[in-house]
MMTF fields as JSON, N, C-alpha, C and O atoms, coordinates in Angstrom:
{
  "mmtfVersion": "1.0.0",
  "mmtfProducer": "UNKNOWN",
  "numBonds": 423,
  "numAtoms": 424,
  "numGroups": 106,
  "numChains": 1,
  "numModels": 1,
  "chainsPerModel": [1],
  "groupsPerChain": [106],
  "chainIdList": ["A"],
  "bondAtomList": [4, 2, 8, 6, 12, 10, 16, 14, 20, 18, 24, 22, 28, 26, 32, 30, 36, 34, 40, 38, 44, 42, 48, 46, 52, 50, 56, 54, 60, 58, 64, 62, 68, 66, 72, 70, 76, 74, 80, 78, 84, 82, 88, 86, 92, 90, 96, 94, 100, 98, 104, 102, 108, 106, 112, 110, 116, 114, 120, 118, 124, 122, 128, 126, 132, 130, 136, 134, 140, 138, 144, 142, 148, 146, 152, 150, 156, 154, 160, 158, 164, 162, 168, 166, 172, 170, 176, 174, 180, 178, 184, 182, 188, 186, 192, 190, 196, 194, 200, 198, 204, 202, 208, 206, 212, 210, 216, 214, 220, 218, 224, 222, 228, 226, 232, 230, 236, 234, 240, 238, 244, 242, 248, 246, 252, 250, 256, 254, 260, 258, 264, 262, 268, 266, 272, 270, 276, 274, 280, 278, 284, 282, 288, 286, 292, 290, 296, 294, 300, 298, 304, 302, 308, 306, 312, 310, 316, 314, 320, 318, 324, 322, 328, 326, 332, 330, 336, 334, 340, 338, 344, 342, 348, 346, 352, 350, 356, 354, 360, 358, 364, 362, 368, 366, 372, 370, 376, 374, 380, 378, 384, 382, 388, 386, 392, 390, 396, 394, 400, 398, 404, 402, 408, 406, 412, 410, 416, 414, 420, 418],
  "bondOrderList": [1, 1, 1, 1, 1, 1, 1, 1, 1, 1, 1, 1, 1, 1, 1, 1, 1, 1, 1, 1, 1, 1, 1, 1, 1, 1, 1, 1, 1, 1, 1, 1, 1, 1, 1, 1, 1, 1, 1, 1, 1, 1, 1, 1, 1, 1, 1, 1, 1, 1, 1, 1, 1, 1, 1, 1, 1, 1, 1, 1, 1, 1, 1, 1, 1, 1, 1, 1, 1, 1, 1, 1, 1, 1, 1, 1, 1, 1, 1, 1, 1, 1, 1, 1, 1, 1, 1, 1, 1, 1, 1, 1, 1, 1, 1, 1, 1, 1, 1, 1, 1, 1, 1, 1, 1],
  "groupList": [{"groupName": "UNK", "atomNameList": ["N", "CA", "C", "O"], "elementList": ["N", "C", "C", "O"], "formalChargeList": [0, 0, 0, 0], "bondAtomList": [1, 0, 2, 1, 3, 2], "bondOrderList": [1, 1, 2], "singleLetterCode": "X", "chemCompType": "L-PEPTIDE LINKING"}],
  "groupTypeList": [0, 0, 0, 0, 0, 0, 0, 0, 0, 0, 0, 0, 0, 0, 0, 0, 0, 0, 0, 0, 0, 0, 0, 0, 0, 0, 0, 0, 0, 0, 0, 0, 0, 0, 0, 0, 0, 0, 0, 0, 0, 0, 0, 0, 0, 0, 0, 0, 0, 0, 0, 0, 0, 0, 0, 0, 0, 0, 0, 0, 0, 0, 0, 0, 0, 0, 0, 0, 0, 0, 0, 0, 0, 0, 0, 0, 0, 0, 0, 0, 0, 0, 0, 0, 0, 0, 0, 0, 0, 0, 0, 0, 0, 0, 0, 0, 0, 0, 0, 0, 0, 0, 0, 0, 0, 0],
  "groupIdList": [1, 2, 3, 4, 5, 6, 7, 8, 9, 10, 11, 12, 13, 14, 15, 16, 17, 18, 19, 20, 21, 22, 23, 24, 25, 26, 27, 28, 29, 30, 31, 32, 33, 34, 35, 36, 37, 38, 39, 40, 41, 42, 43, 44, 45, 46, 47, 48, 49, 50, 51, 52, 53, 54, 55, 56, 57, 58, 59, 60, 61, 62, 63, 64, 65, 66, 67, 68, 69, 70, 71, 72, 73, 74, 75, 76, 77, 78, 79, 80, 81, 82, 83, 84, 85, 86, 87, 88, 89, 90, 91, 92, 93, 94, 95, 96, 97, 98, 99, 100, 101, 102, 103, 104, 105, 106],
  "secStructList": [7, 7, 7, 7, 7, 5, 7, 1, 1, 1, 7, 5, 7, 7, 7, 7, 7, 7, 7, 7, 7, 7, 2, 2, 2, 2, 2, 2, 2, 2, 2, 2, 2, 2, 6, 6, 6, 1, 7, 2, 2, 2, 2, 2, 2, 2, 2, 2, 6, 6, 7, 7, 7, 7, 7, 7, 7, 7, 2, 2, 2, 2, 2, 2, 2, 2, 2, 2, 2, 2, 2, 2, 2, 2, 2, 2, 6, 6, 1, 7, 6, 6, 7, 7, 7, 7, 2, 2, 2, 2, 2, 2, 2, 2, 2, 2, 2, 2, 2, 2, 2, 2, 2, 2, 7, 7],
  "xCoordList": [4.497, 4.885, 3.663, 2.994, 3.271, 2.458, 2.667, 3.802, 1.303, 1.08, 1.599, 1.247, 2.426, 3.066, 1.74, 0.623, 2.146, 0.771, 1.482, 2.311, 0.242, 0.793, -0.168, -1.11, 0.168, -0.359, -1.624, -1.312, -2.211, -3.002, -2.377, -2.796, -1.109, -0.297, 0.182, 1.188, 0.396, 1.004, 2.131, 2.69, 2.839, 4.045, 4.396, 3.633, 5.376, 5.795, 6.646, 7.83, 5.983, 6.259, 6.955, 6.225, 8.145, 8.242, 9.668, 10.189, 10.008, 11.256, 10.874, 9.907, 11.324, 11.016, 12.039, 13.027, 11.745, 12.398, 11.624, 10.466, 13.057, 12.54, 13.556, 14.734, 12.96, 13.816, 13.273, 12.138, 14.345, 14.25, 13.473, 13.75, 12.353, 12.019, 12.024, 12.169, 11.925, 11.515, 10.606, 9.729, 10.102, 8.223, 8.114, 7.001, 8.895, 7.857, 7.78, 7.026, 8.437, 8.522, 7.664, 7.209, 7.869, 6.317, 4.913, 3.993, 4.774, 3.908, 3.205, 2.025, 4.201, 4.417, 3.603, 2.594, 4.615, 4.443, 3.076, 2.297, 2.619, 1.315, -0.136, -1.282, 0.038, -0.922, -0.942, -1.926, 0.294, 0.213, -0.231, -0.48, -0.493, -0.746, -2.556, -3.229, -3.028, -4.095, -4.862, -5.888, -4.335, -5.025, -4.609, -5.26, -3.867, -3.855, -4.992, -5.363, -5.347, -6.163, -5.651, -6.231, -4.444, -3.717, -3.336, -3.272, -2.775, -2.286, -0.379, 0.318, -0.104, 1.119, 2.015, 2.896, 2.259, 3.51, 2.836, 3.686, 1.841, 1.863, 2.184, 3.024, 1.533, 2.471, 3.51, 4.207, 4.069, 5.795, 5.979, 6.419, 5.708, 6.526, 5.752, 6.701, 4.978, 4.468, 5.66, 6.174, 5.742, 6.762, 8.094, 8.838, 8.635, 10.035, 10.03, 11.004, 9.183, 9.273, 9.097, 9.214, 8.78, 8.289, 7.008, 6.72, 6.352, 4.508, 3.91, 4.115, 2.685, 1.701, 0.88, 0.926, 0.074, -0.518, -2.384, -2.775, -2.828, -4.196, -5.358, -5.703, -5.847, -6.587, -8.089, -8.671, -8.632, -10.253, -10.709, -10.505, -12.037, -12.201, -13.639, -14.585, -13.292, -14.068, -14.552, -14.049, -15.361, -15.436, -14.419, -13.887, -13.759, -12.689, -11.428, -10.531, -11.333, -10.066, -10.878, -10.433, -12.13, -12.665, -12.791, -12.645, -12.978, -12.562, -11.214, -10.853, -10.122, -8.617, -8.607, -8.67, -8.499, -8.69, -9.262, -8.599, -10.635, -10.918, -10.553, -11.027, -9.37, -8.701, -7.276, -6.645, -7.032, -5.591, -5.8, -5.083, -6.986, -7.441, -7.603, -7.1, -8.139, -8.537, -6.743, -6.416, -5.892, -4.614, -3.84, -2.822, -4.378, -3.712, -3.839, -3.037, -5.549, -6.376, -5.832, -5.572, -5.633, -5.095, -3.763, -3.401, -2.986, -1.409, -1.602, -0.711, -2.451, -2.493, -3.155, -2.593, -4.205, -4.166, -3.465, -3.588, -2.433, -1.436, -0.425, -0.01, 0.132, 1.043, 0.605, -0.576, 1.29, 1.045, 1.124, 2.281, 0.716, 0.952, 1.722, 1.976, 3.071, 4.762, 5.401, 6.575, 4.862, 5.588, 5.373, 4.273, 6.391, 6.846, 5.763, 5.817, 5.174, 4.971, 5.844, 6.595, 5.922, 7.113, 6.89, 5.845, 8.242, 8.508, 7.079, 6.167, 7.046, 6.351, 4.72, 4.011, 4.391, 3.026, 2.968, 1.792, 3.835, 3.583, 3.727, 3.453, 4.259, 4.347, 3.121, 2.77, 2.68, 1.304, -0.105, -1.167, 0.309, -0.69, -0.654, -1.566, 0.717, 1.119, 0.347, -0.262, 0.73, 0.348, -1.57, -2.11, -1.962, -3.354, -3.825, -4.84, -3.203, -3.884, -3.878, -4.977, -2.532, -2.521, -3.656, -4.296, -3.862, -5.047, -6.44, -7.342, -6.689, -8.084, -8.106, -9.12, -6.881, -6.767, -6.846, -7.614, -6.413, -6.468, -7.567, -8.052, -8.417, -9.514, -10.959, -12.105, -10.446, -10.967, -11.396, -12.219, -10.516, -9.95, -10.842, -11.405, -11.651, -12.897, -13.733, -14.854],
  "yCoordList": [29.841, 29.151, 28.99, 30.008, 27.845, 27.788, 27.948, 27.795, 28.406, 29.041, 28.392, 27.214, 28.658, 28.0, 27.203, 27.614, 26.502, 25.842, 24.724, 23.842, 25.734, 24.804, 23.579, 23.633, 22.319, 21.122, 21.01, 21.653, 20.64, 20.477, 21.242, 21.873, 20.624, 20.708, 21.584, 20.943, 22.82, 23.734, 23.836, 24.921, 22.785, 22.675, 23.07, 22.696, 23.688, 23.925, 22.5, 22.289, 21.784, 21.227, 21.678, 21.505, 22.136, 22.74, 21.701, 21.957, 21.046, 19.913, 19.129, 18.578, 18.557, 17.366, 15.77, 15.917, 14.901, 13.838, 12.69, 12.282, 12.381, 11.358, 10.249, 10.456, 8.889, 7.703, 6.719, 6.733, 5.85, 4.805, 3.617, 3.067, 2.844, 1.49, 0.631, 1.238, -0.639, -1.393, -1.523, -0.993, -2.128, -2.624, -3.136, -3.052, -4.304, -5.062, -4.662, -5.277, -3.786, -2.964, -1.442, -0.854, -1.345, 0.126, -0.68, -0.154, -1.984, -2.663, -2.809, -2.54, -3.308, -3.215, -2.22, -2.229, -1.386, 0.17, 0.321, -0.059, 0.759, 1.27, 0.004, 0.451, -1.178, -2.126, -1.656, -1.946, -0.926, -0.848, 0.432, 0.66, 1.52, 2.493, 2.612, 3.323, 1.257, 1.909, 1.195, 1.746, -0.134, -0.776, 0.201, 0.193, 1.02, 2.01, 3.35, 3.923, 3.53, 4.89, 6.121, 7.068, 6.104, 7.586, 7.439, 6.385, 9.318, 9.261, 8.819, 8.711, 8.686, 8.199, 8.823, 8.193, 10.079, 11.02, 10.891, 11.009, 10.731, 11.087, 9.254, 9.087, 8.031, 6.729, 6.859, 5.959, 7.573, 6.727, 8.039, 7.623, 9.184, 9.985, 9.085, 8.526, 8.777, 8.147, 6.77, 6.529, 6.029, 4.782, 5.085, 4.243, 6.137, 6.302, 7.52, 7.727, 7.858, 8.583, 7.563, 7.919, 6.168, 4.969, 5.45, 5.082, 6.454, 6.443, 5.452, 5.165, 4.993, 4.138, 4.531, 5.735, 3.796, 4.294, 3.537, 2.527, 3.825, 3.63, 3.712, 4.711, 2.71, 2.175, 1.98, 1.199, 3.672, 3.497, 3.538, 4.318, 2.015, 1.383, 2.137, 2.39, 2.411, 3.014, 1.824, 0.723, 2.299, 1.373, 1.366, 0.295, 2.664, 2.516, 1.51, 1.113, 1.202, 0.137, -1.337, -2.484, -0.877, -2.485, -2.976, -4.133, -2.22, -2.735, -2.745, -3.841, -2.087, -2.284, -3.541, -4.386, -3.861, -5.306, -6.559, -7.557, -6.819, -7.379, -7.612, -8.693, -6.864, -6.542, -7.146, -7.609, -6.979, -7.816, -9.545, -10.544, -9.28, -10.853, -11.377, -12.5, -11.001, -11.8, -11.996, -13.134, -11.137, -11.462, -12.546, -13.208, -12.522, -13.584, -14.912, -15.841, -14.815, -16.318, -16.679, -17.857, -15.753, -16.401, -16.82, -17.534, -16.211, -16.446, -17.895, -18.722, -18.186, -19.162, -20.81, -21.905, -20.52, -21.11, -21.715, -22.893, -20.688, -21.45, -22.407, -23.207, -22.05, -22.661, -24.189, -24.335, -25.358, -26.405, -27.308, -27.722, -27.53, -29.079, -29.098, -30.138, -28.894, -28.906, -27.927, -27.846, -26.961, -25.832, -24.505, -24.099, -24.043, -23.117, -21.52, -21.266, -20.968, -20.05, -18.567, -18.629, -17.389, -16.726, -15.523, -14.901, -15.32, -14.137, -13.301, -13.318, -12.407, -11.465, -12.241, -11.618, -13.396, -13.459, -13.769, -13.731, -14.054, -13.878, -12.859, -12.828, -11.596, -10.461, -9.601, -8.526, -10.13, -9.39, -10.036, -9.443, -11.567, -12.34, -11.228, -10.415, -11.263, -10.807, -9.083, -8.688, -8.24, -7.113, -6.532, -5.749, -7.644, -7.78, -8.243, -7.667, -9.249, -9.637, -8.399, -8.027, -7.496, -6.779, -5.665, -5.019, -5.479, -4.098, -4.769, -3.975, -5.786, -6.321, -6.542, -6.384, -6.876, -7.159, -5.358, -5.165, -4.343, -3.003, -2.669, -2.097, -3.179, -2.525, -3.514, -3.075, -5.035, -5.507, -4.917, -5.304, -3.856, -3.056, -2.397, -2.334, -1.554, -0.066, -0.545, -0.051],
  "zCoordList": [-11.798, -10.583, -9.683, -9.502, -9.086, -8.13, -6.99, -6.538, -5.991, -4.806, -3.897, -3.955, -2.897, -1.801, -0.713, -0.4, -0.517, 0.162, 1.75, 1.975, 2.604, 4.095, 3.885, 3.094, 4.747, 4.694, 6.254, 7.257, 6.26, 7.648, 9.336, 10.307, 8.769, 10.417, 9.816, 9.514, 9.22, 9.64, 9.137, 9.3, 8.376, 7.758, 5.95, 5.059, 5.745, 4.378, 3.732, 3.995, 3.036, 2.667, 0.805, -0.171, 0.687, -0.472, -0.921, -2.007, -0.438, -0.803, -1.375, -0.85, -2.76, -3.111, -2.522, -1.803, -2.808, -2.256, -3.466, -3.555, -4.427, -5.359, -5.241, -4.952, -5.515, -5.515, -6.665, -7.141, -7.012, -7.999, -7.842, -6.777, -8.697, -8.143, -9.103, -10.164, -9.277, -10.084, -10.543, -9.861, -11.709, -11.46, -11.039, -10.52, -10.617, -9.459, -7.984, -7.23, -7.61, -6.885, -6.375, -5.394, -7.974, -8.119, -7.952, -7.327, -8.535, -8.48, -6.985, -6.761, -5.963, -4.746, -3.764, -3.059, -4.132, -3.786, -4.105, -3.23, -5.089, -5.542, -5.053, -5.089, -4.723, -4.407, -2.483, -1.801, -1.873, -0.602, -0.55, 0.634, -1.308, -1.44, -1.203, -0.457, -2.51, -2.729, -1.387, -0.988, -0.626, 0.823, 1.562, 2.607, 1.542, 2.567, 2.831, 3.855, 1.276, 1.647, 1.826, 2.358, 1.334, 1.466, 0.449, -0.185, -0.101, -1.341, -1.172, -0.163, -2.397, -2.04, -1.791, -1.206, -2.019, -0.91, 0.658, 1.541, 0.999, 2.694, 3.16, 4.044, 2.572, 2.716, 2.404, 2.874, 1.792, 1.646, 3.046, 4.118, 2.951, 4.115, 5.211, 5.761, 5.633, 6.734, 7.309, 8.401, 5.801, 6.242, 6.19, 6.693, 5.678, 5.37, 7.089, 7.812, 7.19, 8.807, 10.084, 11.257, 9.623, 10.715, 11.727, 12.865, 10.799, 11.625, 10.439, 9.259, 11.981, 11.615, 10.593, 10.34, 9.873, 8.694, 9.353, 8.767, 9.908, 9.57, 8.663, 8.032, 8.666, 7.536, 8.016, 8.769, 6.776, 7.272, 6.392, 5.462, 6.552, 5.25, 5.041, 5.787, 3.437, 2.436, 1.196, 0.973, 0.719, -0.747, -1.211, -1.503, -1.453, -2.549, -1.649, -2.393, -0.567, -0.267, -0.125, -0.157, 0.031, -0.046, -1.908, -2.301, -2.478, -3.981, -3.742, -4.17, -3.25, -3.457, -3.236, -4.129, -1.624, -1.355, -1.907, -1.625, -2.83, -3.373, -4.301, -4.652, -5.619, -6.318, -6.446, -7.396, -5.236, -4.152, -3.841, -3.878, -3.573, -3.103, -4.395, -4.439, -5.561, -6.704, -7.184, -7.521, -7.195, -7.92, -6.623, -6.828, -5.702, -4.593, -4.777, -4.679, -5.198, -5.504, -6.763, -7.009, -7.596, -9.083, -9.395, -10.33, -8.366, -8.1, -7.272, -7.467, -6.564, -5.441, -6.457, -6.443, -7.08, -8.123, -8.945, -9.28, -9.44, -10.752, -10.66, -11.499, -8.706, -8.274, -8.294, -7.978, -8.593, -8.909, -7.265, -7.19, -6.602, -5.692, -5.221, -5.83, -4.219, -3.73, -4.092, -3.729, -4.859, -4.925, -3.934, -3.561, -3.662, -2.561, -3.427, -4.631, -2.714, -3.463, -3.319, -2.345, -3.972, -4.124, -3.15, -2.964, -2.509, -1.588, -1.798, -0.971, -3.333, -3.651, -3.053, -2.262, -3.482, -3.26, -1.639, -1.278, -0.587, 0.701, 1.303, 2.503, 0.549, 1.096, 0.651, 1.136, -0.126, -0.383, 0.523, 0.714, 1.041, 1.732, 2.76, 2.911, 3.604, 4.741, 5.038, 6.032, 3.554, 3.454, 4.014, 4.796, 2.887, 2.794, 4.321, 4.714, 5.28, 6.314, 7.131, 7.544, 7.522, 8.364, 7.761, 8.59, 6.534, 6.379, 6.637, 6.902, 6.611, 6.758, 8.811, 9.492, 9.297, 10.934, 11.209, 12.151, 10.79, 11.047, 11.169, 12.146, 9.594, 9.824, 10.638, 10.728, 11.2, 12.108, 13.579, 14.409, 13.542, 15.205, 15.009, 16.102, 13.98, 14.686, 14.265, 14.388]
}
């Protein structure tokens, strides 16, 4: 059994809390994870608690982002002339603007 362990603040974090996703959904999940810069239990407790998540940019989220942007441009690409492009790829536009406007702020 492993060692009980307090977190920064002081708290026992010893509960688990698991939920179901889709892939395109984990897909989701894990692309907001890695523009965030946190690991992914303290984002999902961060958003499932409604605190802000600040975003301080490192190489490793400026490759995330560039990573994000290349699957945006290639999604943005394929779409043909009059076509609407899909929920998923404006929620990732949307995603991507607010971490690049975040990290516009420091």
């Amino acid at each position: 059994m492993s060692a009980k362990n307090c977190d920064d603040h002081n708290r026992w974090r010893n509960i688990t809390v698991g939920f179901r996703v889709s892939p395109e959904e984990n897909e989701r999940l894990n692309r907001a994870v890695a523009l965030s810069g946190l690991p992914k239990q303290e984002y999902c407790y961060r958003k499932c608690m409604d605190n802000d998540i600040t975003v301080t940019p490192n190489p490793r989220i400026f490759k995330a982002l560039k990573t994000a942007l290349d699957d945006v441009w290639t999604e943005l690409r394929r779409i043909s002339a009059g076509t609407q492009p899909s929920d998923e790829l404006v929620n990732d536009i949307t995603l991507i603007a607010k971490m690049l406007n975040d990290m516009k702020g420091e």
